[in-house]
C-alpha positions in Angstrom: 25.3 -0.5 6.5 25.7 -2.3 3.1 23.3 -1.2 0.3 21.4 1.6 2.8 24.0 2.3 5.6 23.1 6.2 5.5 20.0 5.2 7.3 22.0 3.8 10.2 24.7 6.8 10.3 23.4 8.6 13.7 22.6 12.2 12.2 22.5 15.5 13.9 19.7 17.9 13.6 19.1 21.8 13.7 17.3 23.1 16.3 17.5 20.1 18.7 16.0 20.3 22.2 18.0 18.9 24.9 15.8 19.8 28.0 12.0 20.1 28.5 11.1 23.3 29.9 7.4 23.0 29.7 4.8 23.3 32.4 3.9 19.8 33.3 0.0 20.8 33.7 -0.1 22.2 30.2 1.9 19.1 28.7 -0.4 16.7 30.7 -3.6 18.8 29.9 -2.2 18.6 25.5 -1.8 14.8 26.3 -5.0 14.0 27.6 -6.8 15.8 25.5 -4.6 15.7 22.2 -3.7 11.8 21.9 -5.4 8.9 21.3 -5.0 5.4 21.4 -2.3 4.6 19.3 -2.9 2.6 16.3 -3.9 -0.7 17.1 -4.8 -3.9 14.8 -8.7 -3.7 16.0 -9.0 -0.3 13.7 -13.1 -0.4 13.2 -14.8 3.4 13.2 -17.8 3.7 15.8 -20.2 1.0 15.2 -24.0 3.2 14.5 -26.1 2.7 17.6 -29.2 3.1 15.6 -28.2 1.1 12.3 -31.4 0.3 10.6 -32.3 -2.6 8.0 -30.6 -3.9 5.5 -30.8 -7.6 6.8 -30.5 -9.0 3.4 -27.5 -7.5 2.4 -26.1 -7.8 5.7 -26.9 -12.3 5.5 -25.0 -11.8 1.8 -21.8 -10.0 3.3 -21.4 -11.5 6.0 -22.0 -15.2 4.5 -19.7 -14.2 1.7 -17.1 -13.5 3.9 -16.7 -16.2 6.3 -15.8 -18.4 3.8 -12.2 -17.3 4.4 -12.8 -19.2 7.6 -12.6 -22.3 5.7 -9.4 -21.4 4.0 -10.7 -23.8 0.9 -10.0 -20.9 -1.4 -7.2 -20.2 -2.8 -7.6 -16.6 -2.0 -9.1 -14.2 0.2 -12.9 -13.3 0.1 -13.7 -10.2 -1.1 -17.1 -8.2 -1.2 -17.5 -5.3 -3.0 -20.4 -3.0 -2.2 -21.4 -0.4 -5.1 -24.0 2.1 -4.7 -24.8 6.2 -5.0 -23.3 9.0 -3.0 -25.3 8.6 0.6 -26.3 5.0 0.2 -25.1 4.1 3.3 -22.1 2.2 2.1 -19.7 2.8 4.9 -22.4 2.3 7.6 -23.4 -1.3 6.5 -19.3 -2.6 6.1 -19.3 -1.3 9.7 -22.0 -2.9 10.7 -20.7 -6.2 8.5 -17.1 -5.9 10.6 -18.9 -5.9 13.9 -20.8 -8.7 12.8 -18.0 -10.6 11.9 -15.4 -9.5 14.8 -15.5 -13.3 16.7 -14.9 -14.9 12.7 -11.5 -12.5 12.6 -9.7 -12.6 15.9 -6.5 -11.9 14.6 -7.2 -8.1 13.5 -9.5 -5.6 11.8 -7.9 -3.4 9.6 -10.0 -0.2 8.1 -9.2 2.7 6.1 -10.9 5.4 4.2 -9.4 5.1 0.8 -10.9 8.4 0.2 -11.4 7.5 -4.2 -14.3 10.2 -4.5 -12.1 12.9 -3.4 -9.5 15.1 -4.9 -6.8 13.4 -3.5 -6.9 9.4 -2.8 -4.9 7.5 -0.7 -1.5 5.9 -2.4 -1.4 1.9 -1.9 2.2 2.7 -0.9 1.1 5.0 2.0 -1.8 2.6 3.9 0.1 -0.5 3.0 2.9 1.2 5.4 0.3 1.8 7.4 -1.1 -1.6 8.2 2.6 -3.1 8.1 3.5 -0.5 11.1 0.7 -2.1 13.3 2.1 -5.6 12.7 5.7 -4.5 14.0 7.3 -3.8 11.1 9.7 -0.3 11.9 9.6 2.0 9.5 14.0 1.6 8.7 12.8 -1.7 7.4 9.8 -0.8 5.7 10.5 -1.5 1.2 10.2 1.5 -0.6 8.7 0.2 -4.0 4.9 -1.0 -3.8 6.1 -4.4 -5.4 8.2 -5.2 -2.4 6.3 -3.5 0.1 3.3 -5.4 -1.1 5.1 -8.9 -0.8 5.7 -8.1 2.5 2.3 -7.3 3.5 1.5 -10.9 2.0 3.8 -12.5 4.0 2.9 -10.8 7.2 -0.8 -11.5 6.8 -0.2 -15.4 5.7 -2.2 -17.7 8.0 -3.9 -14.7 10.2 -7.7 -14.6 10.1 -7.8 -10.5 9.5 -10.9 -8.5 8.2 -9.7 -5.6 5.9 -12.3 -2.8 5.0 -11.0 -0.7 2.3 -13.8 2.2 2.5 -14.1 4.8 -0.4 -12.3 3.0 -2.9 -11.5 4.4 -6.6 -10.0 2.0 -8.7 -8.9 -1.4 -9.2 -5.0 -0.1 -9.1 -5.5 1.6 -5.4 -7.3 -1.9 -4.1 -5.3 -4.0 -6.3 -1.6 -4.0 -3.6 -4.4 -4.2 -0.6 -5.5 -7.4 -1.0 -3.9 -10.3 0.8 -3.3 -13.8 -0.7 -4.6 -15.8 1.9 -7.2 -17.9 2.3 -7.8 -17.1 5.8 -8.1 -13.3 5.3 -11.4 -11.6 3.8 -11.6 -8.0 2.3 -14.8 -5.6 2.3 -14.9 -3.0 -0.1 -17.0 0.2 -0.4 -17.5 2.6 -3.5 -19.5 4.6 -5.6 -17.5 3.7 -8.8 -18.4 0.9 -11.2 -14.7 -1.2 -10.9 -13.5 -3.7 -13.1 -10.6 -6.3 -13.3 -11.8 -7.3 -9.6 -13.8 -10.9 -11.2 -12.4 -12.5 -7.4 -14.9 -10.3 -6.0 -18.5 -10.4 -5.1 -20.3 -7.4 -5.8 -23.2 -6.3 -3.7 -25.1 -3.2 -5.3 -26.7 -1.7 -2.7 -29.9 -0.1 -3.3 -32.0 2.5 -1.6 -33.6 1.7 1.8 -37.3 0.3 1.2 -40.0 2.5 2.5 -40.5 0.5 6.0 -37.0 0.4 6.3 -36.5 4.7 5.8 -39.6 5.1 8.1 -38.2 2.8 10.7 -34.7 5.0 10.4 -36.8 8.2 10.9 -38.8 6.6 14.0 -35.1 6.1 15.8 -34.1 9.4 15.0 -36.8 11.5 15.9 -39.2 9.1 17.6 -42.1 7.1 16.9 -44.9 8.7 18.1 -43.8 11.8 16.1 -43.8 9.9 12.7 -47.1 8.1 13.7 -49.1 11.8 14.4 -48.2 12.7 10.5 -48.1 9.4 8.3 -48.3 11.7 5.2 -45.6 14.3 5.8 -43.3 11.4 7.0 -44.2 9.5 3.5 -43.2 12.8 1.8 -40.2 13.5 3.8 -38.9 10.0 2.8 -40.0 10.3 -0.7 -38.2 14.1 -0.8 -34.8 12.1 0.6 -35.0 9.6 -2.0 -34.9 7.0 0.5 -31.3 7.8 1.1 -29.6 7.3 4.9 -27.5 10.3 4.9 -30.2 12.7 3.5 -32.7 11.1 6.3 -30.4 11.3 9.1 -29.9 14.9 8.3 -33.3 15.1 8.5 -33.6 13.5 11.8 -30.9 15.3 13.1 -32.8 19.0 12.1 -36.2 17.6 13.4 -34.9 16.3 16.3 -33.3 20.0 17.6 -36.4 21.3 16.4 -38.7 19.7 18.0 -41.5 22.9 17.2 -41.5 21.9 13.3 -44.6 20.1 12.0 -43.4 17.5 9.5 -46.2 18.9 6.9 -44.0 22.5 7.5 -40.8 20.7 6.6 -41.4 18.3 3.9 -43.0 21.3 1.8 -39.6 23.6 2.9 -38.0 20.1 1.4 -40.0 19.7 -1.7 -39.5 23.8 -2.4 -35.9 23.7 -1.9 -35.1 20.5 -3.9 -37.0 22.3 -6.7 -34.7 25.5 -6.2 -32.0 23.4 -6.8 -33.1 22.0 -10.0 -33.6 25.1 -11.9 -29.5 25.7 -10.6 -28.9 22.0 -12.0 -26.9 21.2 -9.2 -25.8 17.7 -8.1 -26.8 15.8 -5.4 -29.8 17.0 -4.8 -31.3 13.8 -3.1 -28.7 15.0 0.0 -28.6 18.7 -0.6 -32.0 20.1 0.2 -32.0 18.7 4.1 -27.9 19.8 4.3 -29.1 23.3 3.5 -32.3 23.3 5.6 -30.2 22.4 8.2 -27.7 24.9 7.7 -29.8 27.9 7.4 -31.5 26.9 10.6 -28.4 27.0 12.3 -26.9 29.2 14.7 -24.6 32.1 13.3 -21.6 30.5 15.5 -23.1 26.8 14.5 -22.8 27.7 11.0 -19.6 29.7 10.8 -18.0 26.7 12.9 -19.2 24.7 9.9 -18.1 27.0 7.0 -14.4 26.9 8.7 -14.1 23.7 9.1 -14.3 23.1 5.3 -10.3 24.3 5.4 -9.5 21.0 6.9 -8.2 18.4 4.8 -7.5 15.0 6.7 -9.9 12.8 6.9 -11.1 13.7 10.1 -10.7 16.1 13.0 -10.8 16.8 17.1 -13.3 19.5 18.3 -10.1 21.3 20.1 -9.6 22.8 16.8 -13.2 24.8 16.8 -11.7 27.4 19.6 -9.2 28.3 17.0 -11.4 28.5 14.8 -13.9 31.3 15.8 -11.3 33.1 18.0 -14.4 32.1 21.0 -13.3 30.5 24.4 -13.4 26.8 24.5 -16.3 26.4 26.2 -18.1 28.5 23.2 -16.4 26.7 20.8 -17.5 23.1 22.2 -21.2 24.0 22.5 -21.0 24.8 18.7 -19.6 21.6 17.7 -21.9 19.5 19.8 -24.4 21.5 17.6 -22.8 20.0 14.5 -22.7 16.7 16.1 -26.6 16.8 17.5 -27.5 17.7 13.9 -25.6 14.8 11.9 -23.6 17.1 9.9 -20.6 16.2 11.7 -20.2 12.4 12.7 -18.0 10.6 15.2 -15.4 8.1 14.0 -13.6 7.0 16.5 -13.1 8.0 20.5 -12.5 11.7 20.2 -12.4 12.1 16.8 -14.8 13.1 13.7 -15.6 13.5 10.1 -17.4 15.2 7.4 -19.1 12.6 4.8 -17.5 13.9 1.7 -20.8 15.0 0.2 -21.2 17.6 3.6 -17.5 18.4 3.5 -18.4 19.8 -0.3 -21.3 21.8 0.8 -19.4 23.2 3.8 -16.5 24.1 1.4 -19.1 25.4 -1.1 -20.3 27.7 1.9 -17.2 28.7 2.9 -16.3 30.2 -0.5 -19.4 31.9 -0.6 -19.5 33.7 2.6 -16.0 34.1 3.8 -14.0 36.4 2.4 -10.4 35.2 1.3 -8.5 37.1 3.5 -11.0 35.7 6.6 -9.7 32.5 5.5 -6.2 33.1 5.6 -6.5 34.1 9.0 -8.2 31.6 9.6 -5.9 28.5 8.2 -3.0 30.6 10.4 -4.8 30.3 13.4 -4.9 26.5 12.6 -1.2 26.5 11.7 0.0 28.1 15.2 -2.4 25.8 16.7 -0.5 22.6 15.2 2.7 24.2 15.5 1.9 24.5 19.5 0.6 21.3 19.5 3.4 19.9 17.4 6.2 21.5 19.8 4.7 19.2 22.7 3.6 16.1 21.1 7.2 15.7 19.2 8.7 16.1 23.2 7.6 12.7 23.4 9.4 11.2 19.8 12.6 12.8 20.8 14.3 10.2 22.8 16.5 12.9 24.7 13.0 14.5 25.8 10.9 11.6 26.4 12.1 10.7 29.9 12.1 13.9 31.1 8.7 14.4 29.6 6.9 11.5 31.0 8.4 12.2 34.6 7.4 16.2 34.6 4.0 14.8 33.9 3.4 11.3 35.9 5.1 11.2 39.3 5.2 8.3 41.5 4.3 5.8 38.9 5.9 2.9 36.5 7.8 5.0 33.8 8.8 2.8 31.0 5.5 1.3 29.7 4.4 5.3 29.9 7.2 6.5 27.6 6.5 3.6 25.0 2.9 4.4 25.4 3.5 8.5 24.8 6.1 7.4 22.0 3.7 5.6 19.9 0.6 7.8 20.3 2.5 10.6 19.3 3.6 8.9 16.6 0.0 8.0 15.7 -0.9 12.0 16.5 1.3 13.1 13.9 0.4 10.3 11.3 -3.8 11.2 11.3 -2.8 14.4 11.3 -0.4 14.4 9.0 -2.4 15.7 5.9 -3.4 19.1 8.3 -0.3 19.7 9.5 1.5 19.5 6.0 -1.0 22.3 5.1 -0.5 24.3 8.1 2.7 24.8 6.6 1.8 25.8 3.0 -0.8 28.1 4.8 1.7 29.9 7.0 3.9 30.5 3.6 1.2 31.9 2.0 0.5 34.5 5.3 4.4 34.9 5.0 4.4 34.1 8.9 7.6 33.2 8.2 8.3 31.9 12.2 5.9 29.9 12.0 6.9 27.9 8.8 10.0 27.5 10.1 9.3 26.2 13.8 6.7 24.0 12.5 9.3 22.1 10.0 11.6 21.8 12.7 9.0 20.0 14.5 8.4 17.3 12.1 11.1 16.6 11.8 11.7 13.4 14.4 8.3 12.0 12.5 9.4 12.1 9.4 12.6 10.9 10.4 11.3 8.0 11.8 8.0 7.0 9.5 10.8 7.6 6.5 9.0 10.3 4.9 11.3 12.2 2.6 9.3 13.7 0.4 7.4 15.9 3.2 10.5 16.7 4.9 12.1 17.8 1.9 9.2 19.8 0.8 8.3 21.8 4.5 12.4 22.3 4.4 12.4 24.0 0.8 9.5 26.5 2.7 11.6 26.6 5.5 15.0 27.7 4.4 13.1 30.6 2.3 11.2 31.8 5.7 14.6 31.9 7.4 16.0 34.0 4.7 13.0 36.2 4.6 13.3 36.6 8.3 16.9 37.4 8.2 17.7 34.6 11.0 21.4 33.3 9.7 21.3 31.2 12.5 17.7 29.2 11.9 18.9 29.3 8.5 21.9 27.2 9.1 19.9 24.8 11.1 17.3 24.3 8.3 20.0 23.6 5.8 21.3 20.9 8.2 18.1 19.3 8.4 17.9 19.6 4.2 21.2 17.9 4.5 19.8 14.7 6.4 17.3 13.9 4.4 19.2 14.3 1.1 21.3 12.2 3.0 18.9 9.8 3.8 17.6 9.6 0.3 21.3 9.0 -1.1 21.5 12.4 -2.7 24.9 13.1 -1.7 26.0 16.2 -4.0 23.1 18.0 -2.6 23.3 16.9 0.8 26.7 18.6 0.3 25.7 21.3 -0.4 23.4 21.9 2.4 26.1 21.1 4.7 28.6 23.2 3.3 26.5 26.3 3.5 25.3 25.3 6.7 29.1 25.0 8.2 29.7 28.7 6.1 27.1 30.4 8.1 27.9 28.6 11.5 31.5 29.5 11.0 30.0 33.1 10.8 28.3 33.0 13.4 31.2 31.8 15.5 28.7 29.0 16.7 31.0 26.0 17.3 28.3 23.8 18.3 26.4 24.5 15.0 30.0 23.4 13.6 30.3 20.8 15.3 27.1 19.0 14.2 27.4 20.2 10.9 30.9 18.5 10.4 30.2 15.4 11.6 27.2 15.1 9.2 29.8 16.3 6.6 31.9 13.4 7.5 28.5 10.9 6.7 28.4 12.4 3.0 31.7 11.9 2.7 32.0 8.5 3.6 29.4 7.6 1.3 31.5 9.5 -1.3 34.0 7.2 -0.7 36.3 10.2 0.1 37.7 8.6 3.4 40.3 11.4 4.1 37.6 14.0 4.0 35.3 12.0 6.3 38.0 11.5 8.7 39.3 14.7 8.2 35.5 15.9 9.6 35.2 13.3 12.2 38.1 14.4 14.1 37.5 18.2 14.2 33.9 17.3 15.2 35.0 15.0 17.8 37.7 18.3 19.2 35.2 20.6 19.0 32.8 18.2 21.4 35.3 17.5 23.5 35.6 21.4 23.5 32.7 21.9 24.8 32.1 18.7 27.4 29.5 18.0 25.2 29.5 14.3 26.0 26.8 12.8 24.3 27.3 14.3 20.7 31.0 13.3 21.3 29.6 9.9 21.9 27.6 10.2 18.6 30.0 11.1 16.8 32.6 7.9 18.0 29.6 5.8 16.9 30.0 7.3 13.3 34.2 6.9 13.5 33.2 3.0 14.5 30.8 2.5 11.7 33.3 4.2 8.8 36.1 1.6 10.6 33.7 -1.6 10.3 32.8 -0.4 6.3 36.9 -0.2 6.3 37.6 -3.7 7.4 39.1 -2.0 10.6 36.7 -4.5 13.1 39.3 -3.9 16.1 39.4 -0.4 15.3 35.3 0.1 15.2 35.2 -2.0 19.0 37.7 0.3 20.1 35.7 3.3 19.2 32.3 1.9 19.9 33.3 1.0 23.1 34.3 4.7 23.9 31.1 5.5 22.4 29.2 3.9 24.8 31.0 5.5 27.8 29.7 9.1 26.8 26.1 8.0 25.2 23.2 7.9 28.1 22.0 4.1 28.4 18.4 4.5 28.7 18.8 6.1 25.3 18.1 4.1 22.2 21.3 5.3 20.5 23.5 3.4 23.3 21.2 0.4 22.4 22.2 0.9 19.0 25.4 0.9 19.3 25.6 -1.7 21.8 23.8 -4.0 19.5 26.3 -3.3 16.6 29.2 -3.8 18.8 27.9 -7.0 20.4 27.7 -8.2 16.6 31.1 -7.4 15.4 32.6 -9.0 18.4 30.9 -12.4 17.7 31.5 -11.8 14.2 35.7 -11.8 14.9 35.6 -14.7 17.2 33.6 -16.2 14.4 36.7 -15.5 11.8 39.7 -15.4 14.3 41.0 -18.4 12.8 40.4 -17.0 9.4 41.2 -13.5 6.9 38.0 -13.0 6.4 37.1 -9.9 7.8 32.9 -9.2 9.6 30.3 -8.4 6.9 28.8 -5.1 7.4 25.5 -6.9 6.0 25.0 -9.2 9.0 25.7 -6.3 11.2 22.8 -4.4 9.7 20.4 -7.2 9.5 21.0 -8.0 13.5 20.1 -4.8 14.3 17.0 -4.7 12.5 15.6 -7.6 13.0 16.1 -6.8 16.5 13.9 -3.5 16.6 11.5 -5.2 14.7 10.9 -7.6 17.4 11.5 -4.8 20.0 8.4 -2.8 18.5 6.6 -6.1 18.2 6.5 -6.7 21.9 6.0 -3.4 22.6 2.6 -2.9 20.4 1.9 -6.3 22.5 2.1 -4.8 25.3 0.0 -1.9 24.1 -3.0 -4.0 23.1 -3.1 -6.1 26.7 -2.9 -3.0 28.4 -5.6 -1.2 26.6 
């Protein structure tokens, strides 16, 4: 509560949801097939079951990076592989990790960097990331790289971890990733030529030798196929340029077509990589078999395909084809499987899968061509109600006053506690993959003016923003938001957006705007006669104006918030808003004052829920912190109050991700 006591000020939201009303087979059905595994510190994609060759670079990784086992280096090893757009890159630092799993017990960390795309990965965002699966909660996460980087260092100090930064663009995105430890060891994969990285041993990988593509091509399609047609399989792998992806492409079209000859195909190859010249078109060592494969597709196969160009996170579930083609699931799946059986879709983990980025260009290039605009503005708002549906459900299971009753409307009769931690961090892991589709669901609804939508589906991130600290995309959905509910004419949704524009000013220590927000906000609830709306709003008031150092005017708010809950035997925001009054007292050197009112906070505040822990904690700490001084006029340290609380939750989420990974 010293330097960054807003964060610790118990905020109300718009639009909260007190009770789940759901149908518990439809939650349990989202659930089950919605979340995954929540993130873990053994983060590896799917290891290839038919990885082929590349021994010798694989003995030059591998031996490269266990010398971090030694820990005579005064750093950590790092390996660089370099080579052209379908190489095979990715697959061999998978294979590498897999190789080297028993040399790293302590974890695996991956993460596609995503340097060869429009948009790369900030070294502020996936150092967050990795710090999140060591324990470290988001309320005490730096917000600068520098410092948020020296903490990475210190947490990864004597562990043996393997990082794979995948994708890579530049020395400045890898630079903040890389441990100082001795006992650490880094894998790197890109296309670029990167330099300022002289630590680092760079592997250029090369094209796969000719037994090595034919070998690939015998575990894709079979070897007694390859061994009836030597010549067309010498041409086929002469046509691919001895590239991975352009030959598993391959394998994947000859495979679901098992009535091709090879002769047939490799000259369809050869003619089309030709056509594609005279266009002087770019990667034409992978393009020819992407649009053989293609145009051999079915019409539902290839629309599927075209349409899921419009995603842009890094990677995807198949429940989003139904949407999609407007087809029953069961349509829509048989499709997908399509896309998976021909290698133009990939799995990457349990559930979930990708695009390479060369295939997610063609599809997007296809998608242009033969879908018209307003085809795909239908489409990206089918997408956005699905996420907005999804969203509704999975944030039941971040909001601590819908968790509970969540987890027991789903799963009866069994232990409930390690369930709701479970369910808690998985959706927190739901939101954070998907975090780069949903952000666009949002823009996309704006742009359909389906102005409901845009607003519900802020209102929904708003918990996961809250609690992963991002201001920037709650501020940004919330700007969209507030116009929607002016455009719809809804005073009241309105109102509650501005509240939620004034938390995260709030939260970001803009305090004139935050203001603002509120003010309006309490204008149009005071409209509305909504005394509940005021209520909230107020007491939020009374935050800004504590940090305004305009005590009158914070108490002023308290105390009509407090009436107005007491008004309406609303006990646990009247508990909320005590815990407020007590924190304004302690930053007052009031300490008996802020027992007093914790103390009554607790009474009215549910104890399962993590605000009563909250509280409890800061309470427990003043009290120690005036027997402490009793003999003394010093008065308790807000600083210490804040730091025991933290430190705290840091250890709470430590043991529970513990827990986590011995029960998976």
């Amino acid at each position: 509560m010293s330097e960054n006591k807003s964060r610790y000020e118990l905020h109300f939201h718009g639009l909260v949801q007190d009770a789940v009303t759901v149908e518990p087979s439809q939650a349990k059905q989202i659930y089950q097939n919605t979340l995954t595994q929540p993130t873990s510190i053994y983060q590896l994609p799917l290891q290839l079951a038919d990885f082929t060759g590349r021994q010798g670079e694989l003995e030059r990784l591998t031996g490269v990076l266990k010398q971090a086992r030694s820990g005579q280096e005064s750093q950590a090893a790092i390996a660089l592989v370099t080579g052209v757009t379908g190489v095979g890159k990715s697959a061999l630092a998978v294979q590498v990790a897999y190789e080297l799993q028993s040399d790293f017990p302590d974890a695996q960390l991956y993460v596609n960097l995503r340097g060869s795309e429009g948009q790369p990965l900030d070294p502020l965002d996936v150092l967050a990331g990795f710090l999140r699966v060591w324990g470290v909660e988001d309320q005490s996460m730096p917000q600068s790289l520098s410092e948020r980087s020296q903490l990475y260092h210190s947490v990864m100090a004597g562990k043996r971890v393997l990082i794979i930064l995948d994708n890579a663009r530049d020395e400045f995105q890898i630079r903040p990733l890389l441990p100082k430890c001795s006992t650490c060891a880094v894998l790197i994969t890109t296309r670029r030529q990167i330099n300022g990285l002289e630590e680092a041993t760079i592997v250029e990988l090369p094209v796969m030798s000719e037994p090595e593509a034919r070998s690939l091509l015998e575990n894709l399609i079979g070897a007694e196929v390859i061994a009836a047609e030597p010549d067309a399989t010498q041409h086929i792998i002469t046509q691919c340029d001895y590239l991975p992806l352009a030959l598993r492409i391959t394998g994947g079209f000859l495979r679901q077509s098992p009535h091709w000859q090879l002769a047939d195909y490799a000259s369809k190859l050869e003619h089309e990589k030709q056509r594609l010249a005279q266009m002087h078109l770019s990667d034409l060592s992978v393009r020819p078999s992407l649009v053989l494969s293609y145009q051999s597709l079915d019409e539902a196969s290839a629309r599927l395909f075209r349409l899921l160009g419009l995603l842009v996170g890094v990677n995807f579930k198949a429940e989003v084809a139904p949407r999609l083609l407007e087809v029953e699931p069961a349509i829509a799946q048989h499709s997908f499987d399509t896309l998976v059986a021909w290698q133009l879709v990939t799995p990457v983990s349990p559930g979930r899968y990708r695009f390479h980025d060369v295939v997610r260009l063609f599809a997007r290039g296809q998608l242009a061509q033969q879908e018209p605009a307003d085809v795909r503005q239908a489409a990206r708002l089918r997408l956005s109600r699905w996420y907005l549906e999804t969203a509704e459900m999975v944030d039941l299971a971040i909001n601590p006053e819908t968790r509970r009753q969540l987890v027991q409307s789903v799963v009866k009769g069994k232990e409930q506690a390690p369930t709701e931690r479970r369910w808690l961090l998985t959706a927190l892991y739901w939101f954070e993959i998907e975090r780069p589709n949903i952000l666009a669901s949002v823009e996309w609804a704006h742009q359909a003016e389906a102005w409901d939508v845009v607003v519900s589906l802020a209102q929904n991130l708003v918990n996961f923003f809250n609690t992963h600290g991002y201001w920037g995309d709650w501020e940004r959905t919330h700007g969209l938001a507030l116009e929607a509910s002016r455009e719809l004419g809804d005073r009241d949704k309105e109102a509650q957006t501005l509240i939620n524009l004034g938390n995260v000013y709030s939260l970001a220590g803009q305090w004139e705007k935050a203001n603002q927000c509120y003010q309006q906000s309490l204008g149009i609830f005071n409209e509305l006669s909504d005394r509940p709306g005021m209520a909230k709003t107020l007491s939020n008031l009374g935050n800004v104006y504590f940090q305004q150092q305009q005590n009158q005017n914070a108490i002023d708010c308290y105390q009509q918030s407090l009436s107005m809950f007491q008004e309406l035997r609303d006990r646990y925001r009247e508990g909320q808003t005590l815990a407020n009054m007590g924190i304004f007292s302690a930053q007052n050197n009031q300490p008996e004052q802020a027992i007093q009112l914790w103390q009554d906070s607790l009474t009215k505040l549910h104890p399962n829920l993590p605000k009563f822990q909250r509280v409890a904690e800061w309470l427990q700490s003043i009290k120690g912190q005036s027997v402490e001084t009793s003999s003394s006029t010093q008065t308790p340290q807000p600083q210490r109050l804040i730091l025991y609380w933290g430190g705290a939750f840091i250890l709470a989420m430590s043991l529970i991700l513990s827990i986590i990974m011995l029960a998976g």
